[in-house]
C-alpha angles and dihedrals in degrees: 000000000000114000114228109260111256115250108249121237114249115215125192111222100185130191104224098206111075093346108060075027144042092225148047113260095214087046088059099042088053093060091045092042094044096034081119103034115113090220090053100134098039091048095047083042093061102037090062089049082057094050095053095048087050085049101053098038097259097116120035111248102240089054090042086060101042100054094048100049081054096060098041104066098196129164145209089267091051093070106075091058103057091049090052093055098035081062093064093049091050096149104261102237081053090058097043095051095041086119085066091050099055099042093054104039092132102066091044132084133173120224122175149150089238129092133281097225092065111031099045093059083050098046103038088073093065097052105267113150115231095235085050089066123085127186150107131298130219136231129233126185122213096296093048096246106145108247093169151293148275105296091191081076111110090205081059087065133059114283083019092143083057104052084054111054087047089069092053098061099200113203110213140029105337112197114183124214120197140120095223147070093257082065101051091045093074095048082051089041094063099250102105135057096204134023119198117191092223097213105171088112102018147019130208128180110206086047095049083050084056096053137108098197113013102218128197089181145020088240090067095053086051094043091059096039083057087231122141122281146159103261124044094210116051099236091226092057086067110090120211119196110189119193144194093036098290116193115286098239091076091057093056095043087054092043087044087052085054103245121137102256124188115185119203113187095216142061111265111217127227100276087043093053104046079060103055099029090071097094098013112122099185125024123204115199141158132213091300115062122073128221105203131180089258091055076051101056098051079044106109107165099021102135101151129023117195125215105201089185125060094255129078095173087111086059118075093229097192094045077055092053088042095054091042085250111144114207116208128182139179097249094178111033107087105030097101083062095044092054091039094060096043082055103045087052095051090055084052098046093043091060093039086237092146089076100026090057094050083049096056083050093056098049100261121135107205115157119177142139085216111129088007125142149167110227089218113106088020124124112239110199099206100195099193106041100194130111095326096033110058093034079055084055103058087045097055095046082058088059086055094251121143110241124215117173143189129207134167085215132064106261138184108238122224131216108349077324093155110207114227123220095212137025087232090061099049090050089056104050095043128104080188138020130203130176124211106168137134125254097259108154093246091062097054103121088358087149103055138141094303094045087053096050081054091066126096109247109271099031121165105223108191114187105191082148120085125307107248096057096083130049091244085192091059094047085056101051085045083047091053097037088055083242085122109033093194136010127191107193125180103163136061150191100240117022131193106255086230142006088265090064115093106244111228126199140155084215090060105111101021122138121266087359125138114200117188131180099244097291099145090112093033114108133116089248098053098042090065095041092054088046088059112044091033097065088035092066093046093039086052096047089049095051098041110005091251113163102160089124086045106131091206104015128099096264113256119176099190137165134225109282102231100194116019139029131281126220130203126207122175116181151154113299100251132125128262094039093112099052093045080062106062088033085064087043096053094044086059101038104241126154120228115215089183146348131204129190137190141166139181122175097292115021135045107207114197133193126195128181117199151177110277093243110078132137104249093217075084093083096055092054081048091055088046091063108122103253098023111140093171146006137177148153121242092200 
């Protein structure tokens, strides 16, 4: 009879500097100690070129050491307050998994180059025992300044981790946890089972080369040792593709959250997408990709797509419900710019300036007040009276215009806005017509030949929508025959995927037209804005499941679970779901701490909150629930 293997014991062996925090802790005491020294920035310049080259092996450690205690010029009453301030740059995963930490003290040691003084008040809050930190002390003469430190410490000599850990003679799985070369020396010293380049704060290549397991968080070390954590998906395990060259502060929000983003400054067509979405967690896109139910359907891990623009007509929504994908937009970050700029082209084509300013450029001298008009007094029809369109309104009454509008929904109007009963109505009584609707399949060429015969002569027809909503071939013979006087046009039927793509029009050429490449959005202003609010709306589903500001998912509006897991099941909209759930629940004893449901047409979208202890075989027998389409755990 074979006895069952004994489990061996793990033990953390983790690096303070750059690892525990995000800093490191010499760096920091030379900006408190020279905050008054006229050569500040050389000498904390040069203290962190020390530090690299300690880091990567350039430079021995002990010479590392000694050459920046001598610059700094520090002193006993300096180090409060770096403690103080090393608490607040605790590394994040750190702080999130300081449950772990403390649960597990036992098994894990600090060991460090650093000093005692500073790295035991830190540590000890997240339950590190004292006798479980080693590293070196300083040395402080009569008036406290820091001349050095105890040089019979082995941490204070090169492979003094190593020494080290050989005289604690752990018994049982070591993995070892660092950024730096004295990490990776004990792993190739023979002490340590695992090394993991520990690269949430810092990377480093030679040390990455030297891994066994490259690390961007302390979830994933404990993902892949299968221990308990607070979250149950390593972040940077999620995996962002932005398109369409969104602004760049999404990229850094999403870094900063700790996914794995990658930012490609054009549209990717359909072919191009069903190969990167395989693996791709959250999309990013703008107004020209398409998300089709055949992206959808090479999509694996896809759980949020993010629209940084106001339209989602260019995503399926209801592949996207089919496939447990919430689709999320900024539906008000961008509409000042948009109004702005229709403005702004009413007043051009008004005054016919689009052909008199070519003409300047061209040498000729044409001045008349011919065609020439002011927009106050003049009636604006505003056909889509959301968001753009009614801000659009109150401008336009500033200007002194008189404002009809037309909606297919009730809507509140704004200022003297008078609300029109037909969109015939609202063409003939407008000096100037704008649209600002959404890509629903019933608008598209919603503006064609007869619409255009309903329009007074001389009309000015702005599109700032979407492009299929209007015969473009009609709005050209209208723009040809005078019928239309002057056109601004920023959307189109059929787009280039990227600025290195021709654009091709019938419209291009025709007189008092402006013609822009879908730039309504596109001002310095809205594109942070989207770039705000857009990741915060992904970043927020991920973490709690929220999707109150989904555009085609059941509307929950949910907080952060403190203590317990949450678990997340989208499926079919059928009855009895819900109560397979808890059925599921109570044969395996779980407690439940809270439960959310909602439904829409299509999908039932069902939160649970639960005790932490749980048998993971549960979420299979979730997943084998008739109508799930997905199902996953937050924490």
């Amino acid at each position: 009879m074979h006895l069952k293997e004994q489990k061996k014991e793990k033990y953390f062996i983790i690096d303070f500097d750059s690892t525990f925090t995000q800093v490191e802790a010499l760096d920091i005491l030379a900006e408190i100690s020279l905050e008054e020294h006229p050569d500040k920035e050389e000498r904390i310049g040069e203290i962190k070129r020390i530090t690299d080259l300690g880091m990567d092996g350039t430079l021995s450690f002990r010479e590392s050491l000694i050459s920046r205690i001598n610059i700094l010029g520090a002193n006993k009453r300096h180090l409060p307050d770096l403690v103080d301030r090393l608490k607040k740059r605790v590394t994040k995963s750190f702080v999130r998994n300081k449950e772990f930490l403390k649960s597990n003290s036992q098994n894990i040691f600090i060991i460090s180059n650093g000093f005692k003084e500073v790295i035991i008040p830190i540590v000890k809050e997240y339950g590190i025992l004292d006798d479980h930190v080693y590293a070196n002390t300083f040395l402080f003469d009569t008036n406290g300044n820091i001349i050095g430190f105890d040089t019979k410490n082995v941490l204070s000599e090169n492979n003094g981790k190593t020494r080290q850990l050989d005289a604690l003679n752990l018994n049982g799985e070591v993995l070892v946890i660092g950024d730096g070369k004295t990490d990776y020396e004990i792993k190739s010293g023979g002490k340590a089972d695992k090394f993991f380049a520990f690269t949430e704060n810092v990377e480093r290549n030679v040390v990455k080369l030297k891994a066994d397991h490259v690390a961007p968080s302390l979830d994933e070390i404990l993902y892949v040792q299968k221990m308990n954590r607070a979250i149950s998906y390593p972040k940077n395990r999620i995996k962002v593709l932005l398109l369409e060259g969104i602004h760049h502060d999404a990229l850094t929000k999403m870094k900063d959250e700790g996914y794995e983003v990658e930012l490609i400054d054009r549209s990717l067509d359909e072919d191009e997408l069903c190969e990167r979405i395989t693996d791709i967690s959250i999309l990013g896109i703008r107004s020209k990709t398409q998300i089709t139910e055949r992206v959808l359907s090479h999509s694996r891990r896809l759980h949020a797509i993010g629209a940084f623009c106001i339209g989602t007509n260019q995503i399926d929504l209801e592949a996207c419900q089919h496939k447990g994908v919430a689709v999320f937009n900024a539906p008000y970050s961008n509409t000042r710019s948009v109004v702005e700029l229709a403005l702004s082209e009413m007043i051009l084509l008004m005054r016919n300036l689009p052909d008199k300013i070519p003409e300047m450029h061209q040498g000729i001298w044409n001045k008349s007040a011919s065609n020439s008009y002011e927009v106050r007094t003049k009636t604006l029809g505003i056909i889509g009276y959301g968001n753009i369109g009614s801000q659009l309104s109150i401008m336009a009454e500033s200007l002194g215009m008189k404002v009809y509008f037309y909606d297919l929904e009730e809507k509140l109007a704004l200022g003297n806005a008078i609300k029109c009963t037909s969109l015939s109505e609202l063409l003939s009584l407008s000096d100037i017509v704008t649209l600002h609707v959404d890509g629903r399949p019933e608008n598209k060429k919603m503006i064609g030949p007869e619409q255009f015969s309903m329009m007074k002569d001389g009309v000015i027809f702005l599109n700032l929508s979407r492009g299929n909503v209007v015969n473009v071939q009609a709005l050209c013979d209208n723009i040809k025959a005078g019928k239309i006087r002057g056109a601004a046009i920023d959307v189109f039927p059929v787009e280039p995927l990227s600025n290195a793509h021709p654009f091709e029009s019938v419209l291009k050429g025709l007189p008092n037209t402006i013609l822009t490449p879908h730039i309504g959005g596109s001002t310095h202003e809205a594109q942070i804005k989207i770039a705000d609010f857009v990741p915060e709306m992904l970043i927020n589903f991920i973490n709690t499941g929220n999707t109150a500001t989904s555009v085609n998912f059941p509307k929950l509006h949910l907080h952060v679970l403190e203590k317990g897991h949450r678990l997340i099941h989208i499926h079919e909209n059928k009855a009895g779901v819900l109560a397979d759930i808890s059925k599921v629940l109570a044969s395996n004893n779980i407690n439940i701490l809270g439960q959310h449901l909602k439904t829409n047409e299509t999908l039932g979208y069902v939160i649970t909150d639960i005790d932490k202890k749980y048998n993971k075989s549960v979420l299979q027998e979730l997943r084998a629930i008739s109508g799930t389409i997905k199902m996953r755990v937050l924490y």
